[in-house]
N, CA, C and O atoms as a printed pandas DataFrame, in Angstrom:
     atom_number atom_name residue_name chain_id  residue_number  x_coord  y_coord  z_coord
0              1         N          UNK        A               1   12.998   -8.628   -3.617
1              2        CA          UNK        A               1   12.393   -7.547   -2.848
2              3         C          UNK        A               1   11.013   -7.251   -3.430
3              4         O          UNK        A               1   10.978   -7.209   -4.660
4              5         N          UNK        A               2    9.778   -7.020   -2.724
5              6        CA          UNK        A               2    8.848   -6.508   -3.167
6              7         C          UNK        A               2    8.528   -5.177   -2.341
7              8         O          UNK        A               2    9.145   -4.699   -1.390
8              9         N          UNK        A               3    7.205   -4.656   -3.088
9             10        CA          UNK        A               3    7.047   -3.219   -2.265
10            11         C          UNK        A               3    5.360   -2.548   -2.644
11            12         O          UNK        A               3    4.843   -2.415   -3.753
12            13         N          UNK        A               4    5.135   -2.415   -2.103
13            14        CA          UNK        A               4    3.736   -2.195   -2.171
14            15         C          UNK        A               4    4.050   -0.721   -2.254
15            16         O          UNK        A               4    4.624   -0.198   -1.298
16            17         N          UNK        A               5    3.707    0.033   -3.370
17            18        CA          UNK        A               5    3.735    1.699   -3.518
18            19         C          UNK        A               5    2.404    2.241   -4.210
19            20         O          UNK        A               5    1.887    1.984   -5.298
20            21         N          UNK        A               6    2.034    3.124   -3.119
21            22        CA          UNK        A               6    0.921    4.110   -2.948
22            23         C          UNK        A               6    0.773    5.623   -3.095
23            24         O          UNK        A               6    0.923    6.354   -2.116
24            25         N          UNK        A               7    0.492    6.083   -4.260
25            26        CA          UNK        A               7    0.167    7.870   -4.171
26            27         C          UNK        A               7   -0.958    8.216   -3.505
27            28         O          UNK        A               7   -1.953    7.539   -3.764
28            29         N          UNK        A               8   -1.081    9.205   -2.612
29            30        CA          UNK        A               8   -1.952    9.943   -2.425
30            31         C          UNK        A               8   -2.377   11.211   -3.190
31            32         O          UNK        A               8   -1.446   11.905   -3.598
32            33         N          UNK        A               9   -3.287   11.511   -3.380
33            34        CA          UNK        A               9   -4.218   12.582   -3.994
34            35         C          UNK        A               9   -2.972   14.003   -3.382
35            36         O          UNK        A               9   -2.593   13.962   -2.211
36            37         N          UNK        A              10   -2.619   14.814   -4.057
37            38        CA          UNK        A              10   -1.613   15.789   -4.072
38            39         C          UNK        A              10   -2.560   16.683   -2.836
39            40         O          UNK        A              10   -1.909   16.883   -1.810
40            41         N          UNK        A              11   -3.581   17.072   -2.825
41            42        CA          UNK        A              11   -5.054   17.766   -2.590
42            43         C          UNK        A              11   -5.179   17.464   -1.096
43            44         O          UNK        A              11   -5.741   18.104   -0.207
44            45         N          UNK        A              12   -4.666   16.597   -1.073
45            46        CA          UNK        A              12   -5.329   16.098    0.243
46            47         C          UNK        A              12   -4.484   16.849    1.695
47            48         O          UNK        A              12   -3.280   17.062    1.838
48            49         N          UNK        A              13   -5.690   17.143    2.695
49            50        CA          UNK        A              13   -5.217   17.951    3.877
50            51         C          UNK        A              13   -4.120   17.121    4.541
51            52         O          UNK        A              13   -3.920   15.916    4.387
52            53         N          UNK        A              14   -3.343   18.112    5.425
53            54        CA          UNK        A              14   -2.526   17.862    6.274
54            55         C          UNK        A              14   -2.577   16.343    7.368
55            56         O          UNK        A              14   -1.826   15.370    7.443
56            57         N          UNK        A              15   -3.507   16.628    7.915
57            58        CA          UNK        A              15   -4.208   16.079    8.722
58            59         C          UNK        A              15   -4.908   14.901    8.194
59            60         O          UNK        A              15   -4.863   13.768    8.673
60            61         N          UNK        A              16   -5.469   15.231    7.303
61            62        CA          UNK        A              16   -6.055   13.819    6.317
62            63         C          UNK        A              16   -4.816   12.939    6.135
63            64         O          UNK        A              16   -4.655   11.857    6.698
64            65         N          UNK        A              17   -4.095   13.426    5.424
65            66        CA          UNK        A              17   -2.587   12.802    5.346
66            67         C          UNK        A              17   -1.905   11.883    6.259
67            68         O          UNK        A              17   -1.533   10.719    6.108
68            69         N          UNK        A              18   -1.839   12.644    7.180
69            70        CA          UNK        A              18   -1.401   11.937    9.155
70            71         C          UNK        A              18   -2.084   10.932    9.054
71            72         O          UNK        A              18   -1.503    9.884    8.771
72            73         N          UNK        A              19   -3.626   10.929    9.266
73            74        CA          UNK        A              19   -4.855   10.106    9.595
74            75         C          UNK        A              19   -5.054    8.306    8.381
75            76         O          UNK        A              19   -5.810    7.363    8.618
76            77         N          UNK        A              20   -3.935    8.472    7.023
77            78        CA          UNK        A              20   -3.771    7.982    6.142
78            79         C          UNK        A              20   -2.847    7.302    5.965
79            80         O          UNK        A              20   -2.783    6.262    5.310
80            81         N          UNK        A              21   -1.526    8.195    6.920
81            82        CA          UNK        A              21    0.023    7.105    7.003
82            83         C          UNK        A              21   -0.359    6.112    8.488
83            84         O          UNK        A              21    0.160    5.012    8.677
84            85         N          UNK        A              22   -1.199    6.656    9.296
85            86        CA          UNK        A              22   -1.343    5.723   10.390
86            87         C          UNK        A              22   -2.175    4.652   10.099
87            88         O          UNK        A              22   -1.973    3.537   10.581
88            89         N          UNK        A              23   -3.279    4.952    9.198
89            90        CA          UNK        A              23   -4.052    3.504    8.727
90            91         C          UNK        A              23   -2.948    2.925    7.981
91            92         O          UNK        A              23   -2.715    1.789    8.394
92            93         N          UNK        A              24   -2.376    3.194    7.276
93            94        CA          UNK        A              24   -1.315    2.452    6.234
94            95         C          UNK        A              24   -0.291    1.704    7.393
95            96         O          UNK        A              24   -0.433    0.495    7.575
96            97         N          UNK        A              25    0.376    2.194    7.893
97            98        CA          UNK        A              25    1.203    1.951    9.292
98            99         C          UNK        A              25    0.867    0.997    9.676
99           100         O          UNK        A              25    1.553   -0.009    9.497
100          101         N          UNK        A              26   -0.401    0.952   10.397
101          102        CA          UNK        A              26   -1.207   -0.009   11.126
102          103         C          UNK        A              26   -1.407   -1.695   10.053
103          104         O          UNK        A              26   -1.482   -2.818   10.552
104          105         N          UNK        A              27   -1.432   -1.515    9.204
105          106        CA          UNK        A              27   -2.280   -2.097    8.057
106          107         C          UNK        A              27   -0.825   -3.401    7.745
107          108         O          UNK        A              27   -0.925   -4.582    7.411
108          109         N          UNK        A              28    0.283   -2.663    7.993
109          110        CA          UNK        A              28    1.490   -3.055    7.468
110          111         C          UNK        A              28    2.022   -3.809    8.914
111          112         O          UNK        A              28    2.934   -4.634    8.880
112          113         N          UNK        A              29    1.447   -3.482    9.981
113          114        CA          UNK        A              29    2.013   -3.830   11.358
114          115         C          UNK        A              29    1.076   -5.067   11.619
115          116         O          UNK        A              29    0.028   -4.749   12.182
116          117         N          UNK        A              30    1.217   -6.420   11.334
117          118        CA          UNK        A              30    0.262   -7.051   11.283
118          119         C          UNK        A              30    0.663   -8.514   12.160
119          120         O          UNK        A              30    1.763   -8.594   12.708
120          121         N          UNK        A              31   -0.144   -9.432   12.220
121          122        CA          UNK        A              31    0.167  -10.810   12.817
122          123         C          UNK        A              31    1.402  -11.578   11.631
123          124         O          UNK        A              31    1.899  -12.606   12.092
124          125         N          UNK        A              32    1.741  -11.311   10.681
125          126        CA          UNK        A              32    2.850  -11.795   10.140
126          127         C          UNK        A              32    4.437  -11.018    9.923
127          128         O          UNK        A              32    5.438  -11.308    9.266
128          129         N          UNK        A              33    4.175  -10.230   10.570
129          130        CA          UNK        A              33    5.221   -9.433   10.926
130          131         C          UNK        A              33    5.088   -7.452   10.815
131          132         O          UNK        A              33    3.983   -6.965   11.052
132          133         N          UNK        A              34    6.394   -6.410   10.419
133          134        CA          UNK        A              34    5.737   -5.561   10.501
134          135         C          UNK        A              34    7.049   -4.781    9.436
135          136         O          UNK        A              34    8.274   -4.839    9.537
136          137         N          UNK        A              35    6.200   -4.098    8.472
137          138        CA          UNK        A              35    7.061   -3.180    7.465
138          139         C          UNK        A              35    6.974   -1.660    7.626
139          140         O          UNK        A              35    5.876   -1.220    7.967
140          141         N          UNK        A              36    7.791   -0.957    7.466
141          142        CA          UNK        A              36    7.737    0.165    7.776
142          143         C          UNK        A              36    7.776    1.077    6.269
143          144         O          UNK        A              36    8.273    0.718    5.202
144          145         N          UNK        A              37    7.205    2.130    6.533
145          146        CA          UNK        A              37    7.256    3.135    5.176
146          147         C          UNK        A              37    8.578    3.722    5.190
147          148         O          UNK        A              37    9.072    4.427    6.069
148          149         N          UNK        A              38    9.033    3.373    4.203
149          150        CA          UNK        A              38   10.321    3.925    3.221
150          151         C          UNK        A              38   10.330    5.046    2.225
151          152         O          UNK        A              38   11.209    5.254    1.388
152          153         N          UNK        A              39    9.073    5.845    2.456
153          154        CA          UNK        A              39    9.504    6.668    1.031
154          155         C          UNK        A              39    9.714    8.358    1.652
155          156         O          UNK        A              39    9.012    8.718    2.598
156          157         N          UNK        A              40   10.308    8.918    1.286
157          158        CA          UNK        A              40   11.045   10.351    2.030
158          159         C          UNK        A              40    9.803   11.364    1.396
159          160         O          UNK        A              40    9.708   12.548    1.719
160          161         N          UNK        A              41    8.951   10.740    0.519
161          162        CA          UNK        A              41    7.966   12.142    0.256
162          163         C          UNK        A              41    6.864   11.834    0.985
163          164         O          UNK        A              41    6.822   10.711    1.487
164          165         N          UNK        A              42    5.843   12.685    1.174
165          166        CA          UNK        A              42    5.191   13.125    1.759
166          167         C          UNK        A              42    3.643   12.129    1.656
167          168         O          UNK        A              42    2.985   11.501    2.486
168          169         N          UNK        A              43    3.479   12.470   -0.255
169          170        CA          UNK        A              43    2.154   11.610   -0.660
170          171         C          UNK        A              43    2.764   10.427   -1.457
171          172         O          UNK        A              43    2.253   10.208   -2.555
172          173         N          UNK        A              44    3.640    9.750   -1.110
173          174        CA          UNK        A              44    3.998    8.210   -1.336
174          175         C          UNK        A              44    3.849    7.467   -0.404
175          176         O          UNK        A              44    3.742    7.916    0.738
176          177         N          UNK        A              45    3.814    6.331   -0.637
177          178        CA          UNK        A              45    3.768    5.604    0.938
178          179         C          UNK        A              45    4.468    4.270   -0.108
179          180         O          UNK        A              45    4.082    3.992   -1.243
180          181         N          UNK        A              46    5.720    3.507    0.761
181          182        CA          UNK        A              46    6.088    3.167    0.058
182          183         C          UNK        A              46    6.677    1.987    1.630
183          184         O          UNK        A              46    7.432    2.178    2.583
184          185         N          UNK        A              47    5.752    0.700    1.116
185          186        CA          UNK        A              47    6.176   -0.439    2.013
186          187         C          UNK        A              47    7.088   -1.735    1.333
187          188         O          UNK        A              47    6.399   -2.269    0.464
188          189         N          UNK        A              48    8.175   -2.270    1.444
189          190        CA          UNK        A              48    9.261   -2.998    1.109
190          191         C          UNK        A              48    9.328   -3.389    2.002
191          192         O          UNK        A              48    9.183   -2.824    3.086
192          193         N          UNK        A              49    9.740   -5.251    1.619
193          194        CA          UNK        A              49   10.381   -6.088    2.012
194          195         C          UNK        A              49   11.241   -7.551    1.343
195          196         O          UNK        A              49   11.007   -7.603    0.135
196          197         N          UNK        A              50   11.805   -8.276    1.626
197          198        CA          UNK        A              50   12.576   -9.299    1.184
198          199         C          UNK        A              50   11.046  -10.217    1.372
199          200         O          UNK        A              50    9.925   -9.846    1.720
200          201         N          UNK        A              51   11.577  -11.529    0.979
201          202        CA          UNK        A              51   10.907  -13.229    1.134
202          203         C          UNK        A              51   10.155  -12.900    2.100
203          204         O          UNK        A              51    8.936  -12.732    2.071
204          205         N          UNK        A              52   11.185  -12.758    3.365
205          206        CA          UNK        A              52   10.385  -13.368    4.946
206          207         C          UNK        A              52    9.301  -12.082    5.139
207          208         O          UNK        A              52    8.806  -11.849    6.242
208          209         N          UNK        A              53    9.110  -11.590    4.407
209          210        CA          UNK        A              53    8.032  -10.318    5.031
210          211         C          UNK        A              53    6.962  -10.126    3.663
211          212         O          UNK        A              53    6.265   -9.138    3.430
212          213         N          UNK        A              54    7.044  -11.101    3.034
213          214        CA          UNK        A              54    5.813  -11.128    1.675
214          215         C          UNK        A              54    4.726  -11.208    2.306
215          216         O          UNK        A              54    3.882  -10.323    2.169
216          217         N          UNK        A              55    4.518  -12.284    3.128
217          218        CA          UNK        A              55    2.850  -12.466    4.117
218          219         C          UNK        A              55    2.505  -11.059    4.564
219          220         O          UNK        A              55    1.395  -10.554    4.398
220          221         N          UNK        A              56    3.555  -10.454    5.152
221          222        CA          UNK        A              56    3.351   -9.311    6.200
222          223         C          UNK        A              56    2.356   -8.368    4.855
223          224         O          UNK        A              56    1.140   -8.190    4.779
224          225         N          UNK        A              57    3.493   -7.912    3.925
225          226        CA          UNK        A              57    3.129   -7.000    2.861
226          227         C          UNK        A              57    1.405   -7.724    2.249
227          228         O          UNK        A              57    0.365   -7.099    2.456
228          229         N          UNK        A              58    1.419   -8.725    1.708
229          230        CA          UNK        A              58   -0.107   -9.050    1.580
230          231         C          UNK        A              58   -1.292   -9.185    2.447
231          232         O          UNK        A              58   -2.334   -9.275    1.798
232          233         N          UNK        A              59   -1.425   -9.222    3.670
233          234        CA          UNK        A              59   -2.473   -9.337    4.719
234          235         C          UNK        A              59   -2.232   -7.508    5.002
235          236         O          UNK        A              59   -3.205   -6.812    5.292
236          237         N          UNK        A              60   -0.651   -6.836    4.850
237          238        CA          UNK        A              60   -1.305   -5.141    4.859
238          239         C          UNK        A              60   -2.095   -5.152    3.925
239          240         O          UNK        A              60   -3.277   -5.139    4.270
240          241         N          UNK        A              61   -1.834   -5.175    2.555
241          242        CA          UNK        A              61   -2.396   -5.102    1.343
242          243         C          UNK        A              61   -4.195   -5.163    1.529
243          244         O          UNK        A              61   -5.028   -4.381    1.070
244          245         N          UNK        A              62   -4.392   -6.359    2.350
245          246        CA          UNK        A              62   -5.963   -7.026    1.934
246          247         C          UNK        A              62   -6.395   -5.950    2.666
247          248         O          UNK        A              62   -7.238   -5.134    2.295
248          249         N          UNK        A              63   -5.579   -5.963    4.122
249          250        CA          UNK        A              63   -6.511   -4.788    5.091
250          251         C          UNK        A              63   -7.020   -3.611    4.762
251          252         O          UNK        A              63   -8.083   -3.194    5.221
252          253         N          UNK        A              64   -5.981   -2.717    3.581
253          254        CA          UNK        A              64   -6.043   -1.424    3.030
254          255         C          UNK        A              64   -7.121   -1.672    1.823
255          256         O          UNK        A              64   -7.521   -0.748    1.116
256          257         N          UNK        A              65   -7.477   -2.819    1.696
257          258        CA          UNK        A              65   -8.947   -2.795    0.273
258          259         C          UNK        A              65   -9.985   -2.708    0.941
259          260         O          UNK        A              65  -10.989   -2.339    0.332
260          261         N          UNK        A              66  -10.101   -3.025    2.458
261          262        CA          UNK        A              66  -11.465   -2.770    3.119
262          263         C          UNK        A              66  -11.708   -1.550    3.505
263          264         O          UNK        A              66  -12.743   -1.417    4.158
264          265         N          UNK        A              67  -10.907   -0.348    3.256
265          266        CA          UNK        A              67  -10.971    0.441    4.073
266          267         C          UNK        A              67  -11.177    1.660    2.827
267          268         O          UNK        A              67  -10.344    2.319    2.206
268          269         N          UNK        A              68  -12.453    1.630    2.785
269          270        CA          UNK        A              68  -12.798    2.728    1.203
270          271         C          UNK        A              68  -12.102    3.625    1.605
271          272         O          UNK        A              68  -11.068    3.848    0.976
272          273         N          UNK        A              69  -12.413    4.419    2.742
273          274        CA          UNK        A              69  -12.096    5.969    3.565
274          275         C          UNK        A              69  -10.415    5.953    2.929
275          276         O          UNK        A              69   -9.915    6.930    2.371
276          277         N          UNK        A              70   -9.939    5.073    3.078
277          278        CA          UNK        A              70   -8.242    5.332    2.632
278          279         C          UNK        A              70   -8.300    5.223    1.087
279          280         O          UNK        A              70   -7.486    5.991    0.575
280          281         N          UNK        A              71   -8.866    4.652    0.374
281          282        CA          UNK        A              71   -9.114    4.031   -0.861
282          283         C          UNK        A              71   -9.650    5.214   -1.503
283          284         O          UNK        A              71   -9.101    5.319   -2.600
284          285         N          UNK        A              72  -10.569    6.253   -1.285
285          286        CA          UNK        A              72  -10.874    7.351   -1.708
286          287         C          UNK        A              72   -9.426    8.577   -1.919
287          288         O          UNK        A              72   -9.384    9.387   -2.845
288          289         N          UNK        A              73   -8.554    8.470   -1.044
289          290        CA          UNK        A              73   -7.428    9.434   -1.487
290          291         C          UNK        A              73   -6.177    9.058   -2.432
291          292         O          UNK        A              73   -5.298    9.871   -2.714
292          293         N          UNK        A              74   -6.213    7.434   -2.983
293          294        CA          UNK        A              74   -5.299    6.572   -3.359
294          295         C          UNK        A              74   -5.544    7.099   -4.586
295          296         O          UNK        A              74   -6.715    7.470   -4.657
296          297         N          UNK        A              75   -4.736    7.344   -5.886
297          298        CA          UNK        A              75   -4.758    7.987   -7.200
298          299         C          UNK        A              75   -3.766    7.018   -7.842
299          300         O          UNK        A              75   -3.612    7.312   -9.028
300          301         N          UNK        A              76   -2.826    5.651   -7.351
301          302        CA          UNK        A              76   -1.774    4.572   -7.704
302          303         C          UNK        A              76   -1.469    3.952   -6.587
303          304         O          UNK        A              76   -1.124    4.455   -5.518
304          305         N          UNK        A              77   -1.659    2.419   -6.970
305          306        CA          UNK        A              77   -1.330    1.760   -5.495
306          307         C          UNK        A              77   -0.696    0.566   -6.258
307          308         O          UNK        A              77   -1.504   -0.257   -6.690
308          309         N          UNK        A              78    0.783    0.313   -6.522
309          310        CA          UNK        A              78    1.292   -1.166   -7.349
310          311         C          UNK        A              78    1.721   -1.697   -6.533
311          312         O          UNK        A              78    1.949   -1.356   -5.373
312          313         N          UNK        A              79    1.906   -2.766   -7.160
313          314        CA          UNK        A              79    2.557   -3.724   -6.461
314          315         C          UNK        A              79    3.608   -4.482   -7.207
315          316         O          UNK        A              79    3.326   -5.367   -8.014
316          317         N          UNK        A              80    5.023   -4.051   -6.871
317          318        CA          UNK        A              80    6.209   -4.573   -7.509
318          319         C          UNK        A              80    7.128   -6.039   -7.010
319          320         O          UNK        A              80    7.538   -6.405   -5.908
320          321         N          UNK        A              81    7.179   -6.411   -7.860
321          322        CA          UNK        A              81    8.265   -7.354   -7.302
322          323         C          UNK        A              81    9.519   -7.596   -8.225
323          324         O          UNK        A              81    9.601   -7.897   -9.416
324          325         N          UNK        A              82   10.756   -7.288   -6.956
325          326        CA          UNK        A              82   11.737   -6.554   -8.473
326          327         C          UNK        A              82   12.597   -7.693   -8.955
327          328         O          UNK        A              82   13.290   -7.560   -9.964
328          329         N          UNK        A              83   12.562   -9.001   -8.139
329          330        CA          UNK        A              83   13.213   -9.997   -8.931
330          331         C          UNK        A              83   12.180  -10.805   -9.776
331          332         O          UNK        A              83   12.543  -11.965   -9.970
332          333         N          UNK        A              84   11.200  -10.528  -10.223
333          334        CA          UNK        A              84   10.106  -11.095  -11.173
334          335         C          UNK        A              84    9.273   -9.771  -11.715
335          336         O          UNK        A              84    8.231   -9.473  -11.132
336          337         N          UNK        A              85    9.702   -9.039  -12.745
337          338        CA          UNK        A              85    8.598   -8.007  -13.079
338          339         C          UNK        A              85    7.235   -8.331  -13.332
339          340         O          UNK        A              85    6.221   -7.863  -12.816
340          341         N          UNK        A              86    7.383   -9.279  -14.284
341          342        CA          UNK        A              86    6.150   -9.995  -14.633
342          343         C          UNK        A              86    4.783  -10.078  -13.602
343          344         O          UNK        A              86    3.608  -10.224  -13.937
344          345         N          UNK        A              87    5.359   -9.932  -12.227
345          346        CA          UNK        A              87    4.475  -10.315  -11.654
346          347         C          UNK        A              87    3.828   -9.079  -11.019
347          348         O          UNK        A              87    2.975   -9.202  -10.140
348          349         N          UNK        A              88    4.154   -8.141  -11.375
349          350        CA          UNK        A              88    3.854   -6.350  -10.991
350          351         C          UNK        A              88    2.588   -6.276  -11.548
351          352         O          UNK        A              88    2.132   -6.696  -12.611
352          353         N          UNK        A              89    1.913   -5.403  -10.236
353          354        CA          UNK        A              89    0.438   -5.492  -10.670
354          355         C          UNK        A              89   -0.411   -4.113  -10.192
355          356         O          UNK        A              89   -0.167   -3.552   -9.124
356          357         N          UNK        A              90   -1.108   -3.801  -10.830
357          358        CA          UNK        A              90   -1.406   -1.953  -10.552
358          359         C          UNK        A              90   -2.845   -2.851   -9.897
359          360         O          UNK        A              90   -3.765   -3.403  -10.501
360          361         N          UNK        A              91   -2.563   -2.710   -8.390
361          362        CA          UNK        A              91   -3.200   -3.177   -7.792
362          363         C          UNK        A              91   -4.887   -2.086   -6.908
363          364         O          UNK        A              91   -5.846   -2.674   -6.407
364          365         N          UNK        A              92   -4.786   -0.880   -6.960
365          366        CA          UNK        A              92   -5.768   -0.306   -7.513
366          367         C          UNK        A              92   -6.865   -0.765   -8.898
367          368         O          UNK        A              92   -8.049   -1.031   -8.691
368          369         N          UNK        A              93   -6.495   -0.784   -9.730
369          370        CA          UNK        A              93   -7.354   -1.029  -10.979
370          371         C          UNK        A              93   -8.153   -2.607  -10.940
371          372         O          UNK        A              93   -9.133   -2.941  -11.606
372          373         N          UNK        A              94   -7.402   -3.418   -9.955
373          374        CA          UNK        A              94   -7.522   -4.492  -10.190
374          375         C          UNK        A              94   -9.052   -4.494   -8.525
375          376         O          UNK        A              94  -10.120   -5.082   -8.691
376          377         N          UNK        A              95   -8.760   -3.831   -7.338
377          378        CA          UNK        A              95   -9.471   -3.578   -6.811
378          379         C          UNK        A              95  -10.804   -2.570   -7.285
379          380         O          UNK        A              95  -11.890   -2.661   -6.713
380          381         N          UNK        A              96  -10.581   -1.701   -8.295
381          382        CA          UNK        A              96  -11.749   -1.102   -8.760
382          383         C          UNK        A              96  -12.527   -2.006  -10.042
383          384         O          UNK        A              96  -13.373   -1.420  -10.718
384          385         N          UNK        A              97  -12.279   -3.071  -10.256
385          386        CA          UNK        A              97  -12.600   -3.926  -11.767
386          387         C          UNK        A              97  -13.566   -4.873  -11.050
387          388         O          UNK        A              97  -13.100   -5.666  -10.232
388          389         N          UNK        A              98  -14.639   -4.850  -11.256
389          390        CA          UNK        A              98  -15.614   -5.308  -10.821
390          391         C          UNK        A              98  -15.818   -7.047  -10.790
391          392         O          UNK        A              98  -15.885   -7.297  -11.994
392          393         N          UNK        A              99  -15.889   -7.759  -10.396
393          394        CA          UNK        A              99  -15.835   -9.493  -10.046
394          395         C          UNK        A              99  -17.421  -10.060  -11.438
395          396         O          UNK        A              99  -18.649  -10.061  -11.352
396          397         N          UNK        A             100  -16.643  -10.360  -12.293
397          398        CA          UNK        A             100  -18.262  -11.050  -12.972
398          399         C          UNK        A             100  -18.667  -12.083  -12.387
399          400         O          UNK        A             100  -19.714  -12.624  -12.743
């Protein structure tokens, strides 16, 4: 199983919020299939899937790095994979670390 998990900024408006699970939504609803948010709180966003939906979860993934406007309320964005830890990656830090 992997899972792409996202905090939002505690701070952030109502409405900002809405405007943030639908880019995420969208992002996850893609030409390789479509994952839905799993997490019962509010400022998590929390996308899972098995094997057949890894593509899906990475092409959401790439879409949500172009999109600063969402990227400005993100405060943790990892990326787990729970039958290989090793391969877990705080995928924020790695998008803010500049390319030499």
């Amino acid at each position: 199983m992997f899972q792409s998990l996202m905090d939002i900024r505690k701070d952030t408006p109502q409405e900002i919020l809405n405007s943030l699970v639908e880019i995420a939504n969208k992002a996850f609803d893609n030409r390789a299939g479509k994952v839905e948010n799993t997490s019962k709180m509010p400022y998590r966003l929390i996308y899972r899937g098995e094997d057949n939906l890894f593509s899906c979860l990475q092409l959401g993934m790439l879409a949500l790095e172009k999109q600063s406007d969402f990227l400005d309320y993100v405060i943790s964005w990892k990326w787990i994979d729970e039958e290989n830890p090793s391969e877990n990656e705080d995928i924020l830090k790695e998008i803010r670390t500049p390319i030499n």
